[in-house]
N, C-alpha and C positions, 0 to 999 in steps of 0.2 A: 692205512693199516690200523689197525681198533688193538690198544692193548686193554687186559682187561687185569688189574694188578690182583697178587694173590698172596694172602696173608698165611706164612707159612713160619714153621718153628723148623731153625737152622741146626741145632744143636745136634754133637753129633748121636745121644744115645735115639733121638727119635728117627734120625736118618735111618740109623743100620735097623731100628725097630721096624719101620717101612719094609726097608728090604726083604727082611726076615719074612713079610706080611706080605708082601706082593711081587716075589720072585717072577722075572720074565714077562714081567703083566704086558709091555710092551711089545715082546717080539713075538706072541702068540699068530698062530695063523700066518698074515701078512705083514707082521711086522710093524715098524714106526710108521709107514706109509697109511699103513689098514688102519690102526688105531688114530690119525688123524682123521684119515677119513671115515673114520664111524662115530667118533667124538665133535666134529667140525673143529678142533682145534688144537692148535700147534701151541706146546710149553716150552718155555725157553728160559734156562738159568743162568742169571745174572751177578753180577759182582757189587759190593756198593761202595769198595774204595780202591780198586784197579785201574787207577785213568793211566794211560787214554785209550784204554780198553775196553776196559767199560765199569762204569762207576755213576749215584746220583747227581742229577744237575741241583739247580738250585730250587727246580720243581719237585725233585724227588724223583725223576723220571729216569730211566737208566740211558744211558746215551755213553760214544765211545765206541773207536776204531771197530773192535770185535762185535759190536750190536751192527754196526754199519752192513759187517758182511752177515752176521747171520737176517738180516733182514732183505738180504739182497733169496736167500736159500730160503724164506718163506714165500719171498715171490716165486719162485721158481715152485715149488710145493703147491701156490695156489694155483699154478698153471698144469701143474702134473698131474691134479687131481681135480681139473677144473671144479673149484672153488674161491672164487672171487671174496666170497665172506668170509673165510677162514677165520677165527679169531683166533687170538694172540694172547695169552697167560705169561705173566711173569713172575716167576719164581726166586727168591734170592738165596744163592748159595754162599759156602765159606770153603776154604782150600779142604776142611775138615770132612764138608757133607757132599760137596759135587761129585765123585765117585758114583756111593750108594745112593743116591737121587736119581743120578743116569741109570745106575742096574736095575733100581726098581721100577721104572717107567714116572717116574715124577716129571723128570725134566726130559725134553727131548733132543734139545741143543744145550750144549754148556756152552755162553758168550762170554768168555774170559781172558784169561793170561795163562790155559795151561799148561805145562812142561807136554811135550808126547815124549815118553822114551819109550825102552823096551818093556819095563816091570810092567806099565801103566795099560799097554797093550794088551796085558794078558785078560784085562778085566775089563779093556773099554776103545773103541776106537778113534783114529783123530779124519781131520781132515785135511786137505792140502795148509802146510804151512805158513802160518801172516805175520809171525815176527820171528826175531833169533836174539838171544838174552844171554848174559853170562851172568853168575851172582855173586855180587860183592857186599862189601858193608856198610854203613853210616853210621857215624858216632858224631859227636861235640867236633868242633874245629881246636878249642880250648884243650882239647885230652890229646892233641898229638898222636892221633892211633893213624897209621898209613898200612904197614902191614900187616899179616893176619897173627904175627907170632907178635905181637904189639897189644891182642887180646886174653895175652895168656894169665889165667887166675883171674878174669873179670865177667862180669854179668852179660850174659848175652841172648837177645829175644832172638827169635825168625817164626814163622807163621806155622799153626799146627797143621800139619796134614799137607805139607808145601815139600816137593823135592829139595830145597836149600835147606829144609833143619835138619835132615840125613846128610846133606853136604856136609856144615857146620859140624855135625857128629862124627864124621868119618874123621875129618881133618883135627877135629878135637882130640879123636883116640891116640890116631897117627902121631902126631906131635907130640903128644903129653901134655898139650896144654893147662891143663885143670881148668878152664873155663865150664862156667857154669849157666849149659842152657836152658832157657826159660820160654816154652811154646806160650805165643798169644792167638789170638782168635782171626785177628784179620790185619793189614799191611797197618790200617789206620793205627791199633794198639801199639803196635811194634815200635812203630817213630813218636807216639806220644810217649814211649818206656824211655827211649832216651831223653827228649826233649825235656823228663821232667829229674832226667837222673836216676832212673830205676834200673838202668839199664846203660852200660859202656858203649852197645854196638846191637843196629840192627842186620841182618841178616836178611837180602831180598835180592830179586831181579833186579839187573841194573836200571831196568828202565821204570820197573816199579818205583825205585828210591828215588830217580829224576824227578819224579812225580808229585811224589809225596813232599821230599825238599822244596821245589817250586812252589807247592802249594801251601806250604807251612806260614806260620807267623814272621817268622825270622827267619829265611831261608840261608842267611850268612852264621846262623850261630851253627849251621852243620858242616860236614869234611864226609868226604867219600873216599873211603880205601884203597890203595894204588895195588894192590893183589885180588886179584878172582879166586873164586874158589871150584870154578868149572871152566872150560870150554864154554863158548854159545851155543845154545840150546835152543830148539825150535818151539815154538809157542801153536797150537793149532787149534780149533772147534771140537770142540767132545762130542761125540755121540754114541749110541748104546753097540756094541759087540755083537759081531754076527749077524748084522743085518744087511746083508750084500744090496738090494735095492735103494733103498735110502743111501745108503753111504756112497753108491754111484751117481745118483741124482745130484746130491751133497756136493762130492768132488769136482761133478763137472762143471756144476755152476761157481764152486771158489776157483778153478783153475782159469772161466772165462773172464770172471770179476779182475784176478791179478791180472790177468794179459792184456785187459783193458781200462777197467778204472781203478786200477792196486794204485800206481805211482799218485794218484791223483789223490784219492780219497787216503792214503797212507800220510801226505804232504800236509792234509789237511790235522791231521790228528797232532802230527809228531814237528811238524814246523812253523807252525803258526798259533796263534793264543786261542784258547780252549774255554770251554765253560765250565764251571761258574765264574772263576775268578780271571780269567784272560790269559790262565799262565801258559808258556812256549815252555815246551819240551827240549827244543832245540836239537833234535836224532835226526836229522837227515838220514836217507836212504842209503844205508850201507850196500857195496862191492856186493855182498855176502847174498844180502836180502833180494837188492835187484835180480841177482841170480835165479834165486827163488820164484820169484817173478814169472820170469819168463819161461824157467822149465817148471813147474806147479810140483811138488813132491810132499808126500807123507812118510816121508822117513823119517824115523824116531833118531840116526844116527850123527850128532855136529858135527864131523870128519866129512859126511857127504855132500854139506854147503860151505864146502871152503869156497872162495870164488877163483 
């Protein structure tokens, strides 16, 4: 596969600026499918501190669980459309821009961590399920913080444009906290806010913070919060709204991948040492997830992968 990387400004006012600029550019005529195949190539948006989802190596190169299958779903695309050359664009997004990147036709896979629920639907579709996340916190082991009313009246980051800082918000209101949240740009910010004290508590996917902790300097100076602030939530592939061809071609090939090399290539990500730095996740395959597995579902609802 030939990637051919693409220097892009993430920010969000040039995102929605795009959009603005090139409403529907992709689902014109035929769709994702026609626009690949009149362009010769497939864009795909990437994360650059999402491990083990997808995040850079120490090449720079995006790699990670979520790149694994979307690249299984360009194969399948080069077969669909026989084209064996296809090339391969990499775009990098931020919780902030991957939306309007998808609506405008910028990206045509988002390879990520990201929530499907029902809001997200209304603007953008997912694909069959590859993870289930709840979101909890990480602050100092030093600051004693366990549960969520243990951050009340203190500084607290979560990612801009991420289902957890409406979490965060809700539970803030609810409570009466007075907690004072603080949007950063991407997971990396978030754990350096506390790491340096700017910040009490970050706000993330639990398996995002596994991540980020492991990979840290001092992964013993952190503490992960014994209260969620969601249900499990399923993680899935983004791709653009209203494109019934594509998102059929899309599903069939993620539902073949889980029923035959999910358990495998999952084990690889999430139970064994990782690049760059070697670190283990240690997430074995949850009850929940194997489920998933094996019946392949795009329901935005966490009630319907209980196991």
């Amino acid at each position: 596969m030939r990637f051919a990387p693409r220097v892009l400004s993430t920010g969000i006012g040039i995102a929605l600026g795009l959009a603005a600029l090139l409403p529907h550019q992709a689902r014109a005529d035929g769709g994702t499918l026609q626009k690949i195949k009149d362009t010769g190539t497939i864009t795909l948006g990437y994360r650059e501190s999402s491990a083990p989802f997808s995040y850079l190596d120490d090449n720079q190169k995006p790699v990670g669980y979520a790149m694994d299958i979307c690249t299984r779903i360009v194969d399948a695309v080069k077969k669909e459309l026989s084209l064996p050359a296809l090339k391969v664009e990499l775009t990098p997004v931020t919780s902030a821009t991957r939306i309007p990147l998808m609506a405008n036709g910028t990206i045509d896979l988002e390879c990520g961590s990201t929530t499907n629920n029902v809001d997200r639907e209304k603007q953008v579709s997912f694909t069959n399920t590859h993870f289930l996340t709840a979101s909890i916190f990480v602050g100092k082991k030093s600051a004693n913080l366990h549960k969520i009313d243990d951050l009340k009246g203190k500084i607290v980051a979560s990612t801009a444009g991420s289902t957890n800082i409406g979490q965060l918000d809700k539970v803030n209101a609810d409570r009466k906290l007075g907690i004072t949240v603080v949007p950063v740009k991407d997971h990396a910010e978030g754990i350096l806010m506390v790491e340096t004290g700017r910040a009490a508590a970050f706000v993330m996917d639990d398996v995002i913070i596994a991540g980020l902790v492991a990979s840290a300097k001092n992964p013993a100076m952190f503490a992960l919060g014994d209260e969620a602030f969601s249900k499990p939530e399923p993680y899935g592939i983004m791709l653009r709204k209203d494109d019934p061809s594509f998102k059929a071609l899309v599903d069939k090939t993620t539902a073949a991948f889980f029923k035959t090399e999910g358990p495998a290539v999952y084990a690889k990500w999430f139970t064994q040492p990782i690049p760059p730095k070697g670190i283990n996740m240690n997430l074995p395959l949850s009850p929940a997830m194997a489920k998933a597995m094996k019946t392949p579902s795009d329901n935005p609802d966490p009630a319907s992968y209980a196991p």
